[in-house]
PDBQT receptor file of N, H, CA, C and O in Angstrom, charges set to zero:
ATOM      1  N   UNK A   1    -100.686 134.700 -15.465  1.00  0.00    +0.000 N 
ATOM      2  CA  UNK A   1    -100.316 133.483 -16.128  1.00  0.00    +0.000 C 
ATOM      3  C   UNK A   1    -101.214 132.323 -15.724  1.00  0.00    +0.000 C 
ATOM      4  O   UNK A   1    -101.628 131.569 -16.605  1.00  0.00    +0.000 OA
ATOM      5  N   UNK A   2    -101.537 132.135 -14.474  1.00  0.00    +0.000 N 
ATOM      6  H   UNK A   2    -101.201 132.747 -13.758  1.00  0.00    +0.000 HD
ATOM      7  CA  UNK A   2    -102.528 130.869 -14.254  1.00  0.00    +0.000 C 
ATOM      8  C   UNK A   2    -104.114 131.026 -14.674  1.00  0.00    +0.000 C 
ATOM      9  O   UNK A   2    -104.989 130.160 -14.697  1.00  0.00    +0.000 OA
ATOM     10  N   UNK A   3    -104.174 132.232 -14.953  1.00  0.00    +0.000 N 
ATOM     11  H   UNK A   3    -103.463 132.935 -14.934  1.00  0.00    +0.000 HD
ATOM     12  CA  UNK A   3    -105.451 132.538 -15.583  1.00  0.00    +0.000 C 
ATOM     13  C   UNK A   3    -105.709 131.979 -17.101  1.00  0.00    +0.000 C 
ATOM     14  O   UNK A   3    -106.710 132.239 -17.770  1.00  0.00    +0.000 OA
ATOM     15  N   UNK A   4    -104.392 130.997 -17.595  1.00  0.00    +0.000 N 
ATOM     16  H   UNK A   4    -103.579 130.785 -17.052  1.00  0.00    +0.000 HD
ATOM     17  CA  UNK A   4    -104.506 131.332 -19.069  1.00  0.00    +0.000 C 
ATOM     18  C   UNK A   4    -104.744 129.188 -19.455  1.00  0.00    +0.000 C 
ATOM     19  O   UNK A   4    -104.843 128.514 -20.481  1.00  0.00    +0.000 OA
ATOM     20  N   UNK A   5    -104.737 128.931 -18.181  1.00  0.00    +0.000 N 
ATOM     21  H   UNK A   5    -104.656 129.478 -17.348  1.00  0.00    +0.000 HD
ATOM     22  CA  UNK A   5    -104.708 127.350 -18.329  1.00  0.00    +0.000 C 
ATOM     23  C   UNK A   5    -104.151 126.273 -17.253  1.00  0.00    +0.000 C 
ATOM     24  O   UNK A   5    -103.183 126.502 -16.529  1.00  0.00    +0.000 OA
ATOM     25  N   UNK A   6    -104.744 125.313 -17.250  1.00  0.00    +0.000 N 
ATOM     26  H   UNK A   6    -105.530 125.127 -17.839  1.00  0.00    +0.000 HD
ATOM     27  CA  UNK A   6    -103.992 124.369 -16.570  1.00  0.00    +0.000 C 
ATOM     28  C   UNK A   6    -102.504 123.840 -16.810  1.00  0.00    +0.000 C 
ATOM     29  O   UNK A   6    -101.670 123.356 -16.046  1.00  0.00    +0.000 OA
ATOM     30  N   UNK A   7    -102.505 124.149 -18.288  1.00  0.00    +0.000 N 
ATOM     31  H   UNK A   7    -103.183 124.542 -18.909  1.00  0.00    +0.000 HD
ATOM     32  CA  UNK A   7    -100.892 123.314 -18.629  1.00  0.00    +0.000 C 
ATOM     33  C   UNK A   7     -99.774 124.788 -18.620  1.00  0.00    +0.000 C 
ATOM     34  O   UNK A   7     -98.648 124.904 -19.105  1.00  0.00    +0.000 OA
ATOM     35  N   UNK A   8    -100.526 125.665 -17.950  1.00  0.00    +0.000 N 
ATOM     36  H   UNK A   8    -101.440 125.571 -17.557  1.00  0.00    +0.000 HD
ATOM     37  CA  UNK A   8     -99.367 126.844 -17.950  1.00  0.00    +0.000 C 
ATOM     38  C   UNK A   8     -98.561 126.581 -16.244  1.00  0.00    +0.000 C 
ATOM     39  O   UNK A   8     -99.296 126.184 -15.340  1.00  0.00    +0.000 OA
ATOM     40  N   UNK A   9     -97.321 126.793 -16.002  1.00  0.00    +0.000 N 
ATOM     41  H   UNK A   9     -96.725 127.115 -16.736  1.00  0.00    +0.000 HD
ATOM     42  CA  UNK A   9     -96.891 127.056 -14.855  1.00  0.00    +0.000 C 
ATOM     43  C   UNK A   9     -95.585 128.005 -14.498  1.00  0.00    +0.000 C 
ATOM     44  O   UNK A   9     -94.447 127.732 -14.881  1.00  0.00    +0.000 OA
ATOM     45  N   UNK A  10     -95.907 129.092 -13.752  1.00  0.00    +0.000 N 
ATOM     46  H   UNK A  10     -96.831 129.313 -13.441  1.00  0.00    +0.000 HD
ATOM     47  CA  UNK A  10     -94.872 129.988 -13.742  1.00  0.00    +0.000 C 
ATOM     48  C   UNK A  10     -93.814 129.190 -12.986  1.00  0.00    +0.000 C 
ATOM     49  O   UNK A  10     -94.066 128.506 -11.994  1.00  0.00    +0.000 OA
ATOM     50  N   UNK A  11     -92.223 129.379 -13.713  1.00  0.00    +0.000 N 
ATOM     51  H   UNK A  11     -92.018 129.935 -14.519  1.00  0.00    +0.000 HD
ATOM     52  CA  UNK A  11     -91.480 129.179 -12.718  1.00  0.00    +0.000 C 
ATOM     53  C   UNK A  11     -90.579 130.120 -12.394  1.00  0.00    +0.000 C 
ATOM     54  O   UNK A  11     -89.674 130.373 -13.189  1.00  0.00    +0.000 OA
ATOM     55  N   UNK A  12     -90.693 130.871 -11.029  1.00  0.00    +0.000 N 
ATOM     56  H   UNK A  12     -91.428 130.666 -10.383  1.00  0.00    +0.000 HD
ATOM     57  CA  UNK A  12     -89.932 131.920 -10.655  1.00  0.00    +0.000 C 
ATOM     58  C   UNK A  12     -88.524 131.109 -10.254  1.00  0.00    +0.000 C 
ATOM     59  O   UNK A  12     -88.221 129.921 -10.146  1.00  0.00    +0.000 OA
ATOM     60  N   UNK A  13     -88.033 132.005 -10.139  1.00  0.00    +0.000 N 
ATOM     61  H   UNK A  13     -88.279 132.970 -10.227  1.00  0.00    +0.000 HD
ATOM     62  CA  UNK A  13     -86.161 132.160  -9.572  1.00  0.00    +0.000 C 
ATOM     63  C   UNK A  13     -86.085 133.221  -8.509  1.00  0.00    +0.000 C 
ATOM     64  O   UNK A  13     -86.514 134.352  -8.739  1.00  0.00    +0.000 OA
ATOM     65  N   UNK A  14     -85.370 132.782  -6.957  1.00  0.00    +0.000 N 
ATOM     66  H   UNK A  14     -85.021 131.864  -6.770  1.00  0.00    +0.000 HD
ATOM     67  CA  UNK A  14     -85.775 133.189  -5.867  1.00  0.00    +0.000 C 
ATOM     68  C   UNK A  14     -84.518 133.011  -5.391  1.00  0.00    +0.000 C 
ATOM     69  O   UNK A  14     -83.958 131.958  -5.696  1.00  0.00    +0.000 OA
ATOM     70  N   UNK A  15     -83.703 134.129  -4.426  1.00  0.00    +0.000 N 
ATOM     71  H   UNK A  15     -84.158 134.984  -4.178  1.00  0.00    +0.000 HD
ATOM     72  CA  UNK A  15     -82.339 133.297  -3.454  1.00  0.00    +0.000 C 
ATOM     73  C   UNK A  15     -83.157 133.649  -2.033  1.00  0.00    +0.000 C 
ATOM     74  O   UNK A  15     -82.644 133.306  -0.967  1.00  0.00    +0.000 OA
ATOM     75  N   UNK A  16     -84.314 134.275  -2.051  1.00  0.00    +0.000 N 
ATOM     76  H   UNK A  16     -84.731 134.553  -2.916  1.00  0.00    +0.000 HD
ATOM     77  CA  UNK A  16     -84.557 135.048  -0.876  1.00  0.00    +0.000 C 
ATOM     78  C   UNK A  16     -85.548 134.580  -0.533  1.00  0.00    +0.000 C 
ATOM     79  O   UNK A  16     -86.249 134.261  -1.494  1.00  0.00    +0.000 OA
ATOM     80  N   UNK A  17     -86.213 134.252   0.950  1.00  0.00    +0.000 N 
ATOM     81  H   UNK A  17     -85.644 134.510   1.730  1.00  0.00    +0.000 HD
ATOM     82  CA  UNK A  17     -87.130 133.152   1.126  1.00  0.00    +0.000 C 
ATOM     83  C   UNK A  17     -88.349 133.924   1.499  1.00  0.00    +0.000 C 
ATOM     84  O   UNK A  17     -89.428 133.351   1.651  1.00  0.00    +0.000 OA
ATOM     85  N   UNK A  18     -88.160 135.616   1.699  1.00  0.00    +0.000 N 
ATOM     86  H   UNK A  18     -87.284 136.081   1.576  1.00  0.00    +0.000 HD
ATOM     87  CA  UNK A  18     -88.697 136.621   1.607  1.00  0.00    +0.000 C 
ATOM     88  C   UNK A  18     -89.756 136.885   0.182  1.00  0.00    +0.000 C 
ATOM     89  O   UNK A  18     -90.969 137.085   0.129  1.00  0.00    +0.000 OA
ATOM     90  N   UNK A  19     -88.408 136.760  -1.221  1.00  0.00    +0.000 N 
ATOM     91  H   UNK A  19     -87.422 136.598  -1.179  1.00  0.00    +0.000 HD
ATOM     92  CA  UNK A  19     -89.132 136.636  -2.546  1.00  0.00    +0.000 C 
ATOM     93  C   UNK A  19     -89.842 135.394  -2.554  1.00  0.00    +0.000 C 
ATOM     94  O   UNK A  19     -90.872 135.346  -3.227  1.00  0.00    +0.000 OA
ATOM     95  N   UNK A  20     -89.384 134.148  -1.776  1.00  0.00    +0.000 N 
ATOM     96  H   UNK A  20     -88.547 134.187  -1.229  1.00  0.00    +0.000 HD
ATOM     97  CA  UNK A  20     -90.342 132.893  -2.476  1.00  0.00    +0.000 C 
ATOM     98  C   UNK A  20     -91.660 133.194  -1.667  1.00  0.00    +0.000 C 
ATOM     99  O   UNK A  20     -92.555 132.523  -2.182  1.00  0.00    +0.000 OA
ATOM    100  N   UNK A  21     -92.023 133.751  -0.869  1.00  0.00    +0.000 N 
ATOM    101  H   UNK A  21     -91.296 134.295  -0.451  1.00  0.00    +0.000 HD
ATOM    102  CA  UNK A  21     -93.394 134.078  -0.029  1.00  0.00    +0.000 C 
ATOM    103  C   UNK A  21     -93.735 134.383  -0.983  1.00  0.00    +0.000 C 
ATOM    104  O   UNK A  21     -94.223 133.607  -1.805  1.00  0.00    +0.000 OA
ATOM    105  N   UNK A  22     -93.529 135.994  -1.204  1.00  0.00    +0.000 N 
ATOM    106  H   UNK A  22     -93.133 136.625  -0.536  1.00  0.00    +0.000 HD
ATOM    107  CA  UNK A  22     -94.384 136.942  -2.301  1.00  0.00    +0.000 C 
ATOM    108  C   UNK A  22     -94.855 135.888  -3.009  1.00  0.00    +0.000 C 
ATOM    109  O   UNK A  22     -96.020 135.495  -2.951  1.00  0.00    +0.000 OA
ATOM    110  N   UNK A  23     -93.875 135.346  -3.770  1.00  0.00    +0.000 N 
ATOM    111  H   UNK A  23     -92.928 135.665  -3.817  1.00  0.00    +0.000 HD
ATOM    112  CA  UNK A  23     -94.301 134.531  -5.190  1.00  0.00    +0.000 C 
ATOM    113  C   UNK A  23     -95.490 133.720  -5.141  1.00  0.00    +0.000 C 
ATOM    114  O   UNK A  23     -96.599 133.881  -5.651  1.00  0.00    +0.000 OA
ATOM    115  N   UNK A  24     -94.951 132.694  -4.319  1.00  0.00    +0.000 N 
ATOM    116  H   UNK A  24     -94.050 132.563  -3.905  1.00  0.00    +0.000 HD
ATOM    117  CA  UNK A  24     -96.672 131.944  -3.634  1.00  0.00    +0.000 C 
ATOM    118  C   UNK A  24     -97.695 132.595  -3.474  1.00  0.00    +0.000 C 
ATOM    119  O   UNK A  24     -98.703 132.287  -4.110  1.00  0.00    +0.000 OA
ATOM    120  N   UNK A  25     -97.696 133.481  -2.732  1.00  0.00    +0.000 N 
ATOM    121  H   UNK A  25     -96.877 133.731  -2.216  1.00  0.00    +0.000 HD
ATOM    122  CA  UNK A  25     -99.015 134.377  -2.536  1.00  0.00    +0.000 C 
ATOM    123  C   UNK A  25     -99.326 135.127  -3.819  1.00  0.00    +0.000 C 
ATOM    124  O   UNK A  25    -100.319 135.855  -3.839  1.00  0.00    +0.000 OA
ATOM    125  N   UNK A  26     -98.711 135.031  -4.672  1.00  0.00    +0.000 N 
ATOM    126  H   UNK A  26     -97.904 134.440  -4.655  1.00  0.00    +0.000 HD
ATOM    127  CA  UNK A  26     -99.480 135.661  -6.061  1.00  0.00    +0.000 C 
ATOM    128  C   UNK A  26    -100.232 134.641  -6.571  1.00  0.00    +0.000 C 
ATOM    129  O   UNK A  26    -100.332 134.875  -7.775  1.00  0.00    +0.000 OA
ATOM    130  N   UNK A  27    -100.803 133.654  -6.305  1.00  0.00    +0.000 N 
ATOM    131  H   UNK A  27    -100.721 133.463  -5.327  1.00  0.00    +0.000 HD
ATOM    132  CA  UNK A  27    -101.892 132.631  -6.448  1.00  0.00    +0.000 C 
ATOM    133  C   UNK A  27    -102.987 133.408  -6.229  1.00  0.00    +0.000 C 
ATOM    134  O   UNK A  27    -103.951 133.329  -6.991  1.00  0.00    +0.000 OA
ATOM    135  N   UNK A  28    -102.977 134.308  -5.093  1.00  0.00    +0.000 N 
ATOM    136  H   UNK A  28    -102.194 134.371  -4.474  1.00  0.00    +0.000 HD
ATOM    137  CA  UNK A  28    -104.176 134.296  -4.729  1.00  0.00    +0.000 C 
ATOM    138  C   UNK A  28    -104.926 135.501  -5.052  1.00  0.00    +0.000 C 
ATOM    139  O   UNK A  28    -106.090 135.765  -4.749  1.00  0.00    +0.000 OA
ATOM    140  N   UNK A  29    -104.035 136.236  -5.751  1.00  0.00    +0.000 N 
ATOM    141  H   UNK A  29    -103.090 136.022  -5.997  1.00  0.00    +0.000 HD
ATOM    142  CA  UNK A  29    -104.154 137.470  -6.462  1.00  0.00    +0.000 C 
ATOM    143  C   UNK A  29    -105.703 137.246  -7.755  1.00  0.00    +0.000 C 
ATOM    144  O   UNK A  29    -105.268 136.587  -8.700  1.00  0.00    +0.000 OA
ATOM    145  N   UNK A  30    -106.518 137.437  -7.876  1.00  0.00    +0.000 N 
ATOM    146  H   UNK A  30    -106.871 137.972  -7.109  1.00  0.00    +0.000 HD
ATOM    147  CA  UNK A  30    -107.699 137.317  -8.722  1.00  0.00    +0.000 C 
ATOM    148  C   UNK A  30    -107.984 138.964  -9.500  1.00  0.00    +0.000 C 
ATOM    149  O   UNK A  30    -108.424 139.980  -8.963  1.00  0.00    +0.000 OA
ATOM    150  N   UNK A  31    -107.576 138.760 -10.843  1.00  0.00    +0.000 N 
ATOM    151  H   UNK A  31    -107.219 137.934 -11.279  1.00  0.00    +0.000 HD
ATOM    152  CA  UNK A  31    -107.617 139.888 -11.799  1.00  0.00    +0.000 C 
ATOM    153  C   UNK A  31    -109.112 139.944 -11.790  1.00  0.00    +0.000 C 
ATOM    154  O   UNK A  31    -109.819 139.202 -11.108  1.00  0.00    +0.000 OA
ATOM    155  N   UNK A  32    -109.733 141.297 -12.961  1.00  0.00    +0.000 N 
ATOM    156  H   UNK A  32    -109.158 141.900 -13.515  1.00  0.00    +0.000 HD
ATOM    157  CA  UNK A  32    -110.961 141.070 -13.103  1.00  0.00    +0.000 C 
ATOM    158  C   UNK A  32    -110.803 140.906 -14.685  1.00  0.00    +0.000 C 
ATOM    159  O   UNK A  32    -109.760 141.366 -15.150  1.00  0.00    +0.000 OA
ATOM    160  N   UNK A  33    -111.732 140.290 -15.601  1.00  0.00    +0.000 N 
ATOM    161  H   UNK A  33    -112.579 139.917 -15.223  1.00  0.00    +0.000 HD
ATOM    162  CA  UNK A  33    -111.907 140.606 -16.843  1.00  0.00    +0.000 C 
ATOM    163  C   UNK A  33    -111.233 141.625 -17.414  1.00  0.00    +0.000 C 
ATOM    164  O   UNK A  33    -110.422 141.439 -18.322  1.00  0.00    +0.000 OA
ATOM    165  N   UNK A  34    -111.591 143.093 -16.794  1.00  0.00    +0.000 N 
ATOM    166  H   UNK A  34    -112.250 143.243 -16.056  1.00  0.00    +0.000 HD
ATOM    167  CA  UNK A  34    -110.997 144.561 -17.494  1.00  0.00    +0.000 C 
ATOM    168  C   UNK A  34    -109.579 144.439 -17.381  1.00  0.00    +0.000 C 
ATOM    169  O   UNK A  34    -108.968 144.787 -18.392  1.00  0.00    +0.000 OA
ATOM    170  N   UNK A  35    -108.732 143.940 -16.189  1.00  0.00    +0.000 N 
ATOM    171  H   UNK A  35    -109.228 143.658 -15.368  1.00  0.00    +0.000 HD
ATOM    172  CA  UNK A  35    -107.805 143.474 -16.091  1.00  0.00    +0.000 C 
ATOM    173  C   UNK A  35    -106.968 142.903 -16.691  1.00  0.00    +0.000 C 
ATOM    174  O   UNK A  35    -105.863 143.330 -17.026  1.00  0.00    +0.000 OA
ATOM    175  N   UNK A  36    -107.637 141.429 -16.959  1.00  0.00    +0.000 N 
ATOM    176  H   UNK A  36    -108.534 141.082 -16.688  1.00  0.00    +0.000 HD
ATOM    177  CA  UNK A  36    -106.983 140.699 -17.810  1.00  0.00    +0.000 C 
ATOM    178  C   UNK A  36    -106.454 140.766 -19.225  1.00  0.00    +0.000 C 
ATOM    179  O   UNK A  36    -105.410 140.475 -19.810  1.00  0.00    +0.000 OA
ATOM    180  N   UNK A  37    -107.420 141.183 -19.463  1.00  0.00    +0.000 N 
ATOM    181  H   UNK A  37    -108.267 141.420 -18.988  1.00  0.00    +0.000 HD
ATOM    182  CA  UNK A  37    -107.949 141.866 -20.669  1.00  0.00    +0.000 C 
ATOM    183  C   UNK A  37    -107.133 143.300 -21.169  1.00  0.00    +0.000 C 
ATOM    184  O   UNK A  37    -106.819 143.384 -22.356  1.00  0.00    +0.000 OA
ATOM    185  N   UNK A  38    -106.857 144.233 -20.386  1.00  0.00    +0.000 N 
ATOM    186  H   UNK A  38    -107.112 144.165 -19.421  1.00  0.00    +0.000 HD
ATOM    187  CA  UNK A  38    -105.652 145.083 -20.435  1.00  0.00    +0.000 C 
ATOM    188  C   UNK A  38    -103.727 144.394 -20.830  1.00  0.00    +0.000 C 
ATOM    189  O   UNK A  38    -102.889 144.529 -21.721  1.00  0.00    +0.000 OA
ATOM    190  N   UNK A  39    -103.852 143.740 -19.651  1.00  0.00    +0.000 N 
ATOM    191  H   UNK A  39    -104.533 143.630 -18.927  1.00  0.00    +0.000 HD
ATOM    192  CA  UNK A  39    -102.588 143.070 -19.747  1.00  0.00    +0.000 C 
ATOM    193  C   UNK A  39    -102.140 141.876 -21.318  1.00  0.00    +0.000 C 
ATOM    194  O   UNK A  39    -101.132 141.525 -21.933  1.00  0.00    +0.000 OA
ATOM    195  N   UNK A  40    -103.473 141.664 -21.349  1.00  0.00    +0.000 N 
ATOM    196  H   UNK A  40    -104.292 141.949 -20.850  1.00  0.00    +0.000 HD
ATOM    197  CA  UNK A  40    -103.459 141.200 -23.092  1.00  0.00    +0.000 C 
ATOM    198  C   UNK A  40    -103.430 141.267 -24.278  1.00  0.00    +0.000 C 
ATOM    199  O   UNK A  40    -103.274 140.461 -25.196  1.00  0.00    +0.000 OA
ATOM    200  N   UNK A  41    -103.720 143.114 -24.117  1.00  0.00    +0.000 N 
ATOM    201  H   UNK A  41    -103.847 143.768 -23.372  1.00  0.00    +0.000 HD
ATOM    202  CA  UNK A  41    -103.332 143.783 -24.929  1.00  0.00    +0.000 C 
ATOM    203  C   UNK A  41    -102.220 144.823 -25.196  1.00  0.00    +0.000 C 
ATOM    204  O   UNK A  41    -101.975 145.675 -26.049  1.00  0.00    +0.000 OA
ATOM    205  N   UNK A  42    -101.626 144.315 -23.984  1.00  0.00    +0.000 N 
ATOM    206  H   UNK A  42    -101.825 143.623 -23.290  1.00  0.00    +0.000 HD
ATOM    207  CA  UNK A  42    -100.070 144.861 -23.780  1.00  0.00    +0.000 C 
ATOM    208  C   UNK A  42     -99.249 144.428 -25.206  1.00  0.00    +0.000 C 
ATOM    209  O   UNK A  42     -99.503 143.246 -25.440  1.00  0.00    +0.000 OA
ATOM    210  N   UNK A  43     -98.225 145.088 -26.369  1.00  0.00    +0.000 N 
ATOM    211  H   UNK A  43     -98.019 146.048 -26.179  1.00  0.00    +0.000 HD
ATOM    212  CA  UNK A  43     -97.525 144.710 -27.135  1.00  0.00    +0.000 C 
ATOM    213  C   UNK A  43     -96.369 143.521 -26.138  1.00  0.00    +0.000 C 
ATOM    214  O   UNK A  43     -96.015 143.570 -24.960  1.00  0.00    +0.000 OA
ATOM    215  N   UNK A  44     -96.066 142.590 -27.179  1.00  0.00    +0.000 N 
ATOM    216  H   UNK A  44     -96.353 142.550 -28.136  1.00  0.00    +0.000 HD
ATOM    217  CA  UNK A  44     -95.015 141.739 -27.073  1.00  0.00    +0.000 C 
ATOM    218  C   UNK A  44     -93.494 142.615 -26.252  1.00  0.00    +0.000 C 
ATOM    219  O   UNK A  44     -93.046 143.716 -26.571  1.00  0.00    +0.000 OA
ATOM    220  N   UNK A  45     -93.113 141.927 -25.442  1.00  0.00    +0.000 N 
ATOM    221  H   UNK A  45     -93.477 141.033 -25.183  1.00  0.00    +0.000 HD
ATOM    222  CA  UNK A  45     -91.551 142.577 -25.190  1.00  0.00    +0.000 C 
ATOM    223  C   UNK A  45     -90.527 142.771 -26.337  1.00  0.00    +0.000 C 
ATOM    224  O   UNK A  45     -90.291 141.996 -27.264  1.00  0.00    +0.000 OA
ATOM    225  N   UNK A  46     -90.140 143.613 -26.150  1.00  0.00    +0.000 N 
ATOM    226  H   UNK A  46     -90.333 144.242 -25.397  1.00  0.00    +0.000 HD
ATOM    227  CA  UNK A  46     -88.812 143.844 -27.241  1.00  0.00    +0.000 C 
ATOM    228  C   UNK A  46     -87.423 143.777 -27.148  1.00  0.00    +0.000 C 
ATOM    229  O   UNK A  46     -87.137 144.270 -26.057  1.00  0.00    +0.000 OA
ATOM    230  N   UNK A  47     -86.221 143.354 -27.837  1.00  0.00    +0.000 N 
ATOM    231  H   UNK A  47     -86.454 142.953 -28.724  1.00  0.00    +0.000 HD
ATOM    232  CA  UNK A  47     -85.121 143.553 -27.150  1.00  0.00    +0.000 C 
ATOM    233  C   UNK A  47     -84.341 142.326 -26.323  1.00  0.00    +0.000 C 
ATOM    234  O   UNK A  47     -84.901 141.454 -25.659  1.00  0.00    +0.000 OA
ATOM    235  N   UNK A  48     -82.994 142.475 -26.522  1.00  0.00    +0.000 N 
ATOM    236  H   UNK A  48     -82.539 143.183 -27.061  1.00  0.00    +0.000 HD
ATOM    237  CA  UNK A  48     -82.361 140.881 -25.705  1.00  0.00    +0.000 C 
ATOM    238  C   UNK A  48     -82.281 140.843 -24.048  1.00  0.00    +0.000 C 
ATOM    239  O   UNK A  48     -81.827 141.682 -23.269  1.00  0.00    +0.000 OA
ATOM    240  N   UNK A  49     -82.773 139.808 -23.854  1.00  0.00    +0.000 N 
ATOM    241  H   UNK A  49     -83.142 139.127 -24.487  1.00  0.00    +0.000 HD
ATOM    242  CA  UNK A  49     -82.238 139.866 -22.439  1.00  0.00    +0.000 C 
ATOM    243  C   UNK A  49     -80.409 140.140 -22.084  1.00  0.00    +0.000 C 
ATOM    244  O   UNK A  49     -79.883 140.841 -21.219  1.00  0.00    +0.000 OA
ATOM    245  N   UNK A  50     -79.810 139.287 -23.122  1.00  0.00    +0.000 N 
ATOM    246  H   UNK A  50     -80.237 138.717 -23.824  1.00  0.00    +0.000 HD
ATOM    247  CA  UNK A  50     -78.459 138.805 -22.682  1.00  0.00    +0.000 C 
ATOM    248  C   UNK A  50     -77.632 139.751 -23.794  1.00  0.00    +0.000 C 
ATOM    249  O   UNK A  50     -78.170 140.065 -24.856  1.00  0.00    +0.000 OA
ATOM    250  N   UNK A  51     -76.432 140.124 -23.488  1.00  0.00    +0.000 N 
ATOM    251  H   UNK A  51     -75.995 139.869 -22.626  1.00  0.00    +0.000 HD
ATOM    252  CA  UNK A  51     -75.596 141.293 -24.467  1.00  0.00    +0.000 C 
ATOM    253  C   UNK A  51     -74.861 139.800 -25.260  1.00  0.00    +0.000 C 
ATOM    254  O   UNK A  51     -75.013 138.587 -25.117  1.00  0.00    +0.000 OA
ATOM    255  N   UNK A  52     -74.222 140.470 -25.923  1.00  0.00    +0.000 N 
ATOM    256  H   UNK A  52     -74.098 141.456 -26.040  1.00  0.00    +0.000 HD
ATOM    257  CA  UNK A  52     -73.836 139.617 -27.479  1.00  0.00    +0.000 C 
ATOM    258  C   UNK A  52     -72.271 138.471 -26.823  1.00  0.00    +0.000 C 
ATOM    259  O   UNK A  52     -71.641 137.648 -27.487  1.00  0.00    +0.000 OA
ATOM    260  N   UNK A  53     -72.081 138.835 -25.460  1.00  0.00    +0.000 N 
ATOM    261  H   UNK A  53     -72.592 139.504 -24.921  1.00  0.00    +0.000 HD
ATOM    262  CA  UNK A  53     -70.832 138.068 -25.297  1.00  0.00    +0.000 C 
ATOM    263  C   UNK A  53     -71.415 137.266 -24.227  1.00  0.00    +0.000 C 
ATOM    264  O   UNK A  53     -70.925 136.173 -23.947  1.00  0.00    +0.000 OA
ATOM    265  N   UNK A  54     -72.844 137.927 -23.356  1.00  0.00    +0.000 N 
ATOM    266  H   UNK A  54     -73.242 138.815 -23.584  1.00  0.00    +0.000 HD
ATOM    267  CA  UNK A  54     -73.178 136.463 -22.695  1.00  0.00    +0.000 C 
ATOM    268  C   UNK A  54     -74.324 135.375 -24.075  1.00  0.00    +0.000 C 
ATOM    269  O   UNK A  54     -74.597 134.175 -24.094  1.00  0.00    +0.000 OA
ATOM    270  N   UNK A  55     -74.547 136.038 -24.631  1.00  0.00    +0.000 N 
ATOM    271  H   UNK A  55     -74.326 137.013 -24.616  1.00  0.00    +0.000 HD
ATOM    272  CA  UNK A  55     -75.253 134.849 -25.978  1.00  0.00    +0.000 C 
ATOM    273  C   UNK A  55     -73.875 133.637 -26.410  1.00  0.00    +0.000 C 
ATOM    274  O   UNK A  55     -73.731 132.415 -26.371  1.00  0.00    +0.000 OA
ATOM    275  N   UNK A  56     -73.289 134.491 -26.698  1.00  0.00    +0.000 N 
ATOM    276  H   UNK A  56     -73.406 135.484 -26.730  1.00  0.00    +0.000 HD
ATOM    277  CA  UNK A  56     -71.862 133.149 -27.174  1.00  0.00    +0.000 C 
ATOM    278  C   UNK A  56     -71.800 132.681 -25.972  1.00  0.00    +0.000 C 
ATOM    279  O   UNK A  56     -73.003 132.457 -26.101  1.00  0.00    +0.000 OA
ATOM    280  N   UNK A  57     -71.577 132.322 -24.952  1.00  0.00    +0.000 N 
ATOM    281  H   UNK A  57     -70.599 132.504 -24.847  1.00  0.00    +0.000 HD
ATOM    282  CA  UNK A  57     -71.534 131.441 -23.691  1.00  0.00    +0.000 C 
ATOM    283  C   UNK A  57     -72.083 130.399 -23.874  1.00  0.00    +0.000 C 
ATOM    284  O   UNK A  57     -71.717 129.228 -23.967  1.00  0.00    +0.000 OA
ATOM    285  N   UNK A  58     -73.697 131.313 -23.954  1.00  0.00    +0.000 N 
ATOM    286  H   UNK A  58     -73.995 132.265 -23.878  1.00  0.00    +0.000 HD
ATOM    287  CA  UNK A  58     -74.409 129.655 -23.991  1.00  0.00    +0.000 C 
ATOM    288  C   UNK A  58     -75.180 129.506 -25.371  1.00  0.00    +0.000 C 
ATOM    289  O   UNK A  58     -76.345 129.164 -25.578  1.00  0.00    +0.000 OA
ATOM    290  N   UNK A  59     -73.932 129.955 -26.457  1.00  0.00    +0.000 N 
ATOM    291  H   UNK A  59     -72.986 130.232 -26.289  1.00  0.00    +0.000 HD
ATOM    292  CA  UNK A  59     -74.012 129.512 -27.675  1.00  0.00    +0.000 C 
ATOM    293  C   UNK A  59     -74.959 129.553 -28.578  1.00  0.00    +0.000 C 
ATOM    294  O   UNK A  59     -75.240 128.674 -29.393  1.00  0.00    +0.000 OA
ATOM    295  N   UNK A  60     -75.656 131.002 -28.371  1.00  0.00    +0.000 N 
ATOM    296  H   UNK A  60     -75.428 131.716 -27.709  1.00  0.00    +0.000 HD
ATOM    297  CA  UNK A  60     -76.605 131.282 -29.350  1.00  0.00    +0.000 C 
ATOM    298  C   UNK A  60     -76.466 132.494 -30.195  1.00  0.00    +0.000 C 
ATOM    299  O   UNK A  60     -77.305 132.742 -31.061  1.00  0.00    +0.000 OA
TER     300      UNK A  60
């Protein structure tokens, strides 16, 4: 994701201060071209995150 721009910014969700390390340190992670370039030609995700009774909750 930071490969794709300045106005992009991941925001993770963390309870574990274990996961917020990892997360930070994926900054420093450097793809190559063939890389990037793979993952870009990955198809779109498919499918809901949320089942049909947590959507009515938050009313969509």
């Amino acid at each position: 994701m930071l490969s794709k721009g300045d106005d992009i910014a991941p925001i993770p969700g963390t309870k574990r201060v274990s996961r917020l390390e990892e997360n930070a340190a994926a900054d420093d992670v450097e793809l190559t071209v063939e890389q990037l370039a793979k993952l870009d030609s990955l198809p779109p995700a498919v499918g809901g995150h949320h089942n049909e009774e947590q959507m009515r909750m938050i009313e969509r």
